[in-house]
C-alpha positions in Angstrom: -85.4 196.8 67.7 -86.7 194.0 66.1 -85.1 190.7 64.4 -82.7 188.9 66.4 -79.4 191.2 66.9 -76.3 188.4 66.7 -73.3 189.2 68.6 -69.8 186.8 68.8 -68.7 186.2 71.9 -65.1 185.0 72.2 -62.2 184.1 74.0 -60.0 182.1 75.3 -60.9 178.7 77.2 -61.2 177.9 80.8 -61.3 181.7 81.9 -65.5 182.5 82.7 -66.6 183.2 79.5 -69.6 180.7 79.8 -70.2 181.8 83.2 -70.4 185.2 81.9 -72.5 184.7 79.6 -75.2 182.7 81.6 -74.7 185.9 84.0 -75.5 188.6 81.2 -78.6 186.7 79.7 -80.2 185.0 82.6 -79.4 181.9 81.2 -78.4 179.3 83.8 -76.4 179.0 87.1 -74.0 181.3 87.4 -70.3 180.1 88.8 -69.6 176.9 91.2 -70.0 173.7 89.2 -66.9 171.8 87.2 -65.8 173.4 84.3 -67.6 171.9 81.0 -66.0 173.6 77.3 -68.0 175.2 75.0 -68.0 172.6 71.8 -68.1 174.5 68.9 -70.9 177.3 69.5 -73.8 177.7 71.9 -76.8 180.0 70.7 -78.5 182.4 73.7 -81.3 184.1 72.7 -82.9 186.9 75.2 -83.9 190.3 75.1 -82.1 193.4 77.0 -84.3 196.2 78.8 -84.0 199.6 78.7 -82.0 199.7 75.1 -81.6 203.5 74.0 -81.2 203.9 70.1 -81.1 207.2 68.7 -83.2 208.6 71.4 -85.6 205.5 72.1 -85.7 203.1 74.5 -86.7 199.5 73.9 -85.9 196.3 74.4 -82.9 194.2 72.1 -83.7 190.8 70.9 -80.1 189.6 71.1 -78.9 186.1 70.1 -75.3 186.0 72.2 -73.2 182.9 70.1 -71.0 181.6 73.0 -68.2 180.3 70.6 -65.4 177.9 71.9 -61.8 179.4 71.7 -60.4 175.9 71.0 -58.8 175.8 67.6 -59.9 172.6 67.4 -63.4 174.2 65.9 -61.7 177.1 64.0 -63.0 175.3 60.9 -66.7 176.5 62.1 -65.8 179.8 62.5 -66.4 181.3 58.7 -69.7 180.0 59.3 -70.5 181.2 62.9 -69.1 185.2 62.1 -71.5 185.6 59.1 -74.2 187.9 60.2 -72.4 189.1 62.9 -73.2 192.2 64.3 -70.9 193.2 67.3 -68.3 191.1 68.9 -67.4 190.6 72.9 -63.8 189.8 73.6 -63.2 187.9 76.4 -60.1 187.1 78.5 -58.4 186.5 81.5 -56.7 189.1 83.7 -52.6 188.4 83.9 -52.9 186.1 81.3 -50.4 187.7 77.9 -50.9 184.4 76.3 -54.7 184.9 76.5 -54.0 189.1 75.4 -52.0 187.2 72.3 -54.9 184.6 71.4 -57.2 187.9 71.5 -55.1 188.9 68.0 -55.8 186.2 66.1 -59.4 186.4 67.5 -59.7 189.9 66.0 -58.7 188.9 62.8 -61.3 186.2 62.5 -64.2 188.1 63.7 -63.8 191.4 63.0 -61.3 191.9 60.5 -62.4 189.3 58.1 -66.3 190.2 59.2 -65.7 193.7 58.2 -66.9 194.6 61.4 -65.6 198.6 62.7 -63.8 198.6 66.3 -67.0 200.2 67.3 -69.0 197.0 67.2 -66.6 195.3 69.4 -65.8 195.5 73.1 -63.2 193.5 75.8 -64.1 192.0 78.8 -60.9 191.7 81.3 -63.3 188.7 83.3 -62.6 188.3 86.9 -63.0 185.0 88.1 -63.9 185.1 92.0 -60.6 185.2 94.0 -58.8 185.5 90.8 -56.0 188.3 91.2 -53.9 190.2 88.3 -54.1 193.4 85.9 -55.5 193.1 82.6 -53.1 192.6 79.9 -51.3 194.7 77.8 -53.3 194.5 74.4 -51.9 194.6 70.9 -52.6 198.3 69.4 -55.5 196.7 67.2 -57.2 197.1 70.3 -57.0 200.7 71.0 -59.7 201.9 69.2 -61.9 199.1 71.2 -63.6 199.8 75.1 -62.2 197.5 77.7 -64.1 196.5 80.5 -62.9 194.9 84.1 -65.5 192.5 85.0 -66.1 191.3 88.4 -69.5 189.7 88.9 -69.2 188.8 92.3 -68.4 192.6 93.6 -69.7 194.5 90.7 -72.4 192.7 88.9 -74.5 195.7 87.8 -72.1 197.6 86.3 -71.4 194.6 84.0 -74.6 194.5 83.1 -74.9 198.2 82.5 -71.6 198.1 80.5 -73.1 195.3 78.2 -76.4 197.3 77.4 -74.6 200.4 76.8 -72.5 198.2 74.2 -76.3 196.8 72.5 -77.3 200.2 72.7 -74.3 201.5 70.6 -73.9 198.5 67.9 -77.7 198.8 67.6 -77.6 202.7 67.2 -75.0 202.5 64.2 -76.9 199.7 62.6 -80.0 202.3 62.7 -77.9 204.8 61.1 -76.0 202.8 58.6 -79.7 201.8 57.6 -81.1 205.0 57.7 -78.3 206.5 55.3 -78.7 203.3 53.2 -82.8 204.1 52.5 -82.1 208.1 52.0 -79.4 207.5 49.6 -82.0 205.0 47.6 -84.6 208.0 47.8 -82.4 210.7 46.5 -80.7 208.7 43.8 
């Protein structure tokens, strides 16, 4: 599809999300190192393989904003949801103060973007060695896939996961599109 695709990717601090991130784009080392926070927003541009929209399969240009759960740059966030396509939650397993932080979070980037739960996703992220459940989510997350992810056992289902999410955000934004151009035709 072409144009850049722009995805929100947020969460709570210190939990992987960064790591994640480098992991699902091929951006950067992956784990070890000492934990360095987001400041504000970091833009990843790549492309994803093996896309399928409406029956085709390409490749996604996706720009993946890496946006820092610190309220301290909550001010920034108006400007970093407009254009927002889809949205990846991110949080820590056994963590309810994290499954609470996810609310407000929701609000903020899909609620206010008028974003459908359809074009958002959760990623329960599984530090290595980390242990606990995921959290019990508010019922605004019902409606919205959640994913356990474990890169260190189960790193190609991750990836699988997140390109069946591009394919699915991309695939209603085709749609919505399509609808958009035959209802200018027939009016």
């Amino acid at each position: 599809m072409s144009g850049n695709n722009i995805l929100i990717y947020m969460g709570v601090d210190e939990h992987g999300k960064t790591t994640l991130a480098n992991f699902l784009s091929e951006a950067g080392e992956v784990g070890g190192g000492e934990y360095r926070p987001t400041k504000g927003c970091r833009i990843i541009e790549f492309e994803v393989p093996n896309v399928s929209i409406n029956g085709l399969t390409t490749r996604a240009e996706v720009e993946l904003w890496d946006v820092s759960g610190d309220r301290r740059f909550e001010n920034c966030w108006p400007a970093i949801q407009r254009g927002a396509q889809g949205v990846v939650f991110v949080y820590s397993p056994g963590r309810d103060d994290h499954a609470r932080s996810l609310d407000g979070f929701y609000t903020h980037f899909l609620d206010q973007n008028g974003l459908r739960e359809t074009q958002a996703i959760v990623f329960c992220h599984h530090k290595p060695g980390a242990n606990g459940k995921a959290a019990k989510l508010s019922s605004s997350f019902n409606q919205i896939p959640q994913i356990d992810t474990q890169l260190d056992e189960d790193s190609g289902r991750v990836r699988t996961d997140f390109t069946n999410f591009i394919s699915s955000v991309l695939g209603q934004i085709s749609e919505a599109a399509e609808r958009q151009e035959n209802f200018i035709l027939h009016s």
